[in-house]
C-alpha positions as CSV (number, residue, x, y, z in Angstrom):
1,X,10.4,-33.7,2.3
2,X,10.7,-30.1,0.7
3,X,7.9,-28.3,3.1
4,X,9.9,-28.6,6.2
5,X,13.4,-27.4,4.4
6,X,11.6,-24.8,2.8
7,X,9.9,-23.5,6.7
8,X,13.4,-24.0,7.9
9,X,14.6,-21.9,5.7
10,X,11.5,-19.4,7.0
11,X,11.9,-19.4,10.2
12,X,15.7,-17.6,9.6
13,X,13.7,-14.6,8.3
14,X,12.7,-12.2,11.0
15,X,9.2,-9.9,9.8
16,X,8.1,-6.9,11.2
17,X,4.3,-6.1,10.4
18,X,2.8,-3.0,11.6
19,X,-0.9,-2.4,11.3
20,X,-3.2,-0.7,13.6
21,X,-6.3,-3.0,13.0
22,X,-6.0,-5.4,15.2
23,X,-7.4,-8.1,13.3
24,X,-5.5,-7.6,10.3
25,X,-2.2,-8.0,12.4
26,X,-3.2,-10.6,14.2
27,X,-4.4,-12.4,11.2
28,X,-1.2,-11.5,9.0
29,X,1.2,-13.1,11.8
30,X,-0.6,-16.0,12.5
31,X,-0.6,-16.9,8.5
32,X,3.1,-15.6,8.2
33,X,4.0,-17.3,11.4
34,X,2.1,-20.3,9.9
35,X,4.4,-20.0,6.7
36,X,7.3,-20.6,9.0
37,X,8.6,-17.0,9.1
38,X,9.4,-15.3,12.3
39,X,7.1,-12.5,12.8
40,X,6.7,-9.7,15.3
41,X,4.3,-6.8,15.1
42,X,3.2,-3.2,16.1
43,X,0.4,-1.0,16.3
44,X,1.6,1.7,15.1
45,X,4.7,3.5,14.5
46,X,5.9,4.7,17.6
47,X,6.0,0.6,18.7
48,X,7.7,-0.6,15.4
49,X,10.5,2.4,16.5
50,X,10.8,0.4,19.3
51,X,11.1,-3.0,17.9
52,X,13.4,-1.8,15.0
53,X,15.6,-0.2,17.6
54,X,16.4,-3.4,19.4
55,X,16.1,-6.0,17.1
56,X,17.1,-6.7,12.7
57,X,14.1,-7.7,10.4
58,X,14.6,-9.0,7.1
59,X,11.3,-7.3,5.9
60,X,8.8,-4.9,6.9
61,X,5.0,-4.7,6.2
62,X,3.7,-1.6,6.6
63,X,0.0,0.0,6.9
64,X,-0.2,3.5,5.8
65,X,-3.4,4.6,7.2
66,X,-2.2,4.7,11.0
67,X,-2.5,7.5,13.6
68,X,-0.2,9.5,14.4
69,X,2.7,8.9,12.5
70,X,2.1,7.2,9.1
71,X,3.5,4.3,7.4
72,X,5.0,7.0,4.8
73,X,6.8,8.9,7.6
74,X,8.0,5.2,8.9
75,X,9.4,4.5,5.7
76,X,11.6,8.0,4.9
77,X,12.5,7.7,8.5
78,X,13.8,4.2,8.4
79,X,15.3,4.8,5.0
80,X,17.6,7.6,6.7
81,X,18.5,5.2,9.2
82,X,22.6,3.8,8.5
83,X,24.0,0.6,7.9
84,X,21.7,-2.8,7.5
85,X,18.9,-1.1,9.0
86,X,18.2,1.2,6.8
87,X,17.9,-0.9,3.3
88,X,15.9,-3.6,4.8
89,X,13.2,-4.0,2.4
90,X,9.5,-2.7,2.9
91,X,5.9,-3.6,1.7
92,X,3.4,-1.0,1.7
93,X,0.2,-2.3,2.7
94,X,-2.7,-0.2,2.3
95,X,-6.4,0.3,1.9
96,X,-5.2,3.5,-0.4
97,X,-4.9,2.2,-3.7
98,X,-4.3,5.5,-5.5
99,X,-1.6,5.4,-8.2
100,X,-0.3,8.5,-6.5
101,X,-0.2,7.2,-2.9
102,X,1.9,4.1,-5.0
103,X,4.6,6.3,-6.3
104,X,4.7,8.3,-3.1
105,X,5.3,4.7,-1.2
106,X,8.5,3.5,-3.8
107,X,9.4,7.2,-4.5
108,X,10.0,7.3,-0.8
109,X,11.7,3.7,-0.8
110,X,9.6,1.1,-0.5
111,X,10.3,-2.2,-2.2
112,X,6.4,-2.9,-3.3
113,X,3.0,-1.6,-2.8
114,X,-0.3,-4.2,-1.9
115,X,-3.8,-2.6,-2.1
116,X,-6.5,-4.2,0.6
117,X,-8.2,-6.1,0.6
118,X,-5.7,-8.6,-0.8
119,X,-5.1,-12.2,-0.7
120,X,-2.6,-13.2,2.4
121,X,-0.8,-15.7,-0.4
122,X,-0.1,-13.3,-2.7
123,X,1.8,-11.4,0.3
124,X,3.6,-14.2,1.0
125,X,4.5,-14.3,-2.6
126,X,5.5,-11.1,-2.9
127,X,7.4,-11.2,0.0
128,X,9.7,-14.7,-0.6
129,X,10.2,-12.5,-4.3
130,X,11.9,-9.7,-2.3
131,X,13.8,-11.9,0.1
132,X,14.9,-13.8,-3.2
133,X,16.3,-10.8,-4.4
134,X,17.7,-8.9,-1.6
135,X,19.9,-12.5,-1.2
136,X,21.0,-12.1,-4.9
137,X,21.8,-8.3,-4.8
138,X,25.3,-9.2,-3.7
139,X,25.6,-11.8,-6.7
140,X,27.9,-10.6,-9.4
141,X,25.7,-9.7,-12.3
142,X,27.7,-8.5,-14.8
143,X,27.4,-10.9,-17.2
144,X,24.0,-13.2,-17.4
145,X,24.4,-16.3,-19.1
146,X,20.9,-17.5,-20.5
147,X,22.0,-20.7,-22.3
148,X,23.9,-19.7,-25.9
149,X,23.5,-15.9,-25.0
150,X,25.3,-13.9,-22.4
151,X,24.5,-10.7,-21.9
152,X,27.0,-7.8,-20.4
153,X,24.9,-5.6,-18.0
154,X,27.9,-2.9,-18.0
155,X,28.1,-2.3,-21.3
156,X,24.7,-3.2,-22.6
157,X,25.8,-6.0,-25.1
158,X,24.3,-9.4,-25.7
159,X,25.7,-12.1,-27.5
160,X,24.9,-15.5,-28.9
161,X,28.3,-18.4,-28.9
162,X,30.4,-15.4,-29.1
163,X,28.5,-13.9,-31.8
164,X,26.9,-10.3,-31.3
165,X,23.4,-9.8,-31.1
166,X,22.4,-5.7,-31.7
167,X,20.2,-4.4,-29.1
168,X,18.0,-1.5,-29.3
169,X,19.1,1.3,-26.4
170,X,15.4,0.6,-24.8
171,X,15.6,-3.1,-25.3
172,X,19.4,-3.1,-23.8
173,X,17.6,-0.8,-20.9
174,X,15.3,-3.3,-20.1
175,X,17.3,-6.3,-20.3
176,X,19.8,-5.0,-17.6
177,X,16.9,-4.1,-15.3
178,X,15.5,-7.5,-15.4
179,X,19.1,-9.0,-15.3
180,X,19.7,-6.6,-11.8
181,X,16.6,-8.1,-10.6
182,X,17.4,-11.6,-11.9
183,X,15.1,-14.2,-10.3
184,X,12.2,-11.7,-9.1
185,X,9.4,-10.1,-10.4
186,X,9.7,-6.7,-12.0
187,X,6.2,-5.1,-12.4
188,X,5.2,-4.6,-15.4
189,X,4.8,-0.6,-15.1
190,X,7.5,-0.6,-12.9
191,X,9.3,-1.5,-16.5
192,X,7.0,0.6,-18.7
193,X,8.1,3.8,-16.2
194,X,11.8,2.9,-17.7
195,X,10.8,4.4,-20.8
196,X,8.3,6.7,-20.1
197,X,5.7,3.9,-21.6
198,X,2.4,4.3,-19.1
199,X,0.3,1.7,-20.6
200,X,3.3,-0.4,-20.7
201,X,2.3,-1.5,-24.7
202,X,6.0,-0.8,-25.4
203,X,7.5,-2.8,-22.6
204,X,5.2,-6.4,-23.8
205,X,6.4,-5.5,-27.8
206,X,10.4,-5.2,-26.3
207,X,9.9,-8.7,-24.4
208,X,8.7,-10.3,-27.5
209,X,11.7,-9.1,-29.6
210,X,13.9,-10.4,-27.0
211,X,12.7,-13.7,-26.6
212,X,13.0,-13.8,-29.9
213,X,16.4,-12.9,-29.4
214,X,17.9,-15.0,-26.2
215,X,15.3,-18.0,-26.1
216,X,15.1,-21.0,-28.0
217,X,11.3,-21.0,-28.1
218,X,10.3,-18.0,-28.1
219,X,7.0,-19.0,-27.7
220,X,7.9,-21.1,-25.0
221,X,10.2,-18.7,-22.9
222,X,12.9,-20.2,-20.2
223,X,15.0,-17.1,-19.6
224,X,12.6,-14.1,-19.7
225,X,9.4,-15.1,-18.0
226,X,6.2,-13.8,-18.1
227,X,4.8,-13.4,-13.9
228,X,1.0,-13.2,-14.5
229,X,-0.8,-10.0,-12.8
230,X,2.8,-8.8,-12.0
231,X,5.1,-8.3,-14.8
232,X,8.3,-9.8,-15.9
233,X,11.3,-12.1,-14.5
234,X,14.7,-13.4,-15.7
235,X,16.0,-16.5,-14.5
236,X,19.5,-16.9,-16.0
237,X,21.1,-20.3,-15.5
């Protein structure tokens, strides 16, 4: 009974993939379109221009590697772009799996970065993770209530029944970026960049301390959740 809600709910979500192999964006709409989501595509950028200038898309999968005008130059030219338009989110989606070409891609705005090859489920996943969050960016989040605790993303303070609990500045840091984020993914050196942390060694010892701190079994997290290959989520209640 919960597959067709859940394509339902798809279907409302317009995609816009634009890849200049023909067989990977023919492939890609057919499974997306097969997911239930609404999906037009483009062979390059001139033709997503087109596309974006008549019609609103909930999320963009770009390819880098086009000619002529690459996905790059799409993105800083639809993120200068007002209104709606311009924050709809974007997946980079490249054979280019360079660390450098993946801060160039969210430096210049994209929401996430997938190497090819990949696995077409693991796009879908990624994307239903944005679309969760872009839905909850409007959702008051200054204070997260995860069971006993509550934590105040303003001024950085968490507490237990009305109780404070201290907070280390980097630990209060990453708490509120989860809690911005709540119900999504945050990759893992996504977090570590927070605090400078490359390897990201810092960012797993600050999870432990706060599940320590906010869950009731801390070896058994509810709140702060571990997403495996990815990184880290919150799910308040």
């Amino acid at each position: 009974m919960t597959q067709p809600t859940a394509l339902a709910e798809a279907a409302q979500r317009h995609l816009l993939v634009v890849d200049d192999d023909d067989r990977i964006r023919e492939l890609l709409k057919e499974y997306l379109t097969g997911k239930g989501f609404r999906v037009s595509a483009a062979a390059d950028a001139a033709g997503a221009r087109r596309l974006l200038a008549s019609l609103r898309f909930d999320l963009l999968v770009l390819d880098v590697m086009m000619p002529g005008e690459d996905g790059f130059s799409l993105t800083r030219w639809l993120r200068a772009r007002p209104g709606a338009a311009g924050v709809a989110p974007v997946i980079i989606l490249t054979a280019r799996g360079q660390p450098g070409d993946r801060i160039e891609g969210l430096r210049l705005g994209a929401d996430d970065y997938l190497a090819k090859p990949f696995d077409p489920e693991e796009l879908v996943l990624r994307i239903e993770a944005i679309l969760r969050r872009a839905a909850t960016a409007s959702i008051d989040v200054s204070r997260i209530k995860l069971g006993r605790c509550l934590f105040d993303t303003a001024r950085g303070e968490l507490s237990a029944d009305g109780e404070p609990i201290r907070l280390t500045e980097s630990e209060a840091h990453l708490l509120k970026v989860l809690a911005t984020a709540s119900n999504a993914a945050v990759d893992r050196y996504d977090l570590a960049g927070v605090n400078s942390d490359a390897g990201g060694r810092a960012v797993d010892i600050q999870v432990t301390r706060l599940r320590r701190k906010i869950e009731p079994d801390p070896a058994n997290p509810r709140y702060l959740r571990t997403v495996r290959g990815r990184g880290y989520m919150l799910t308040p209640d």
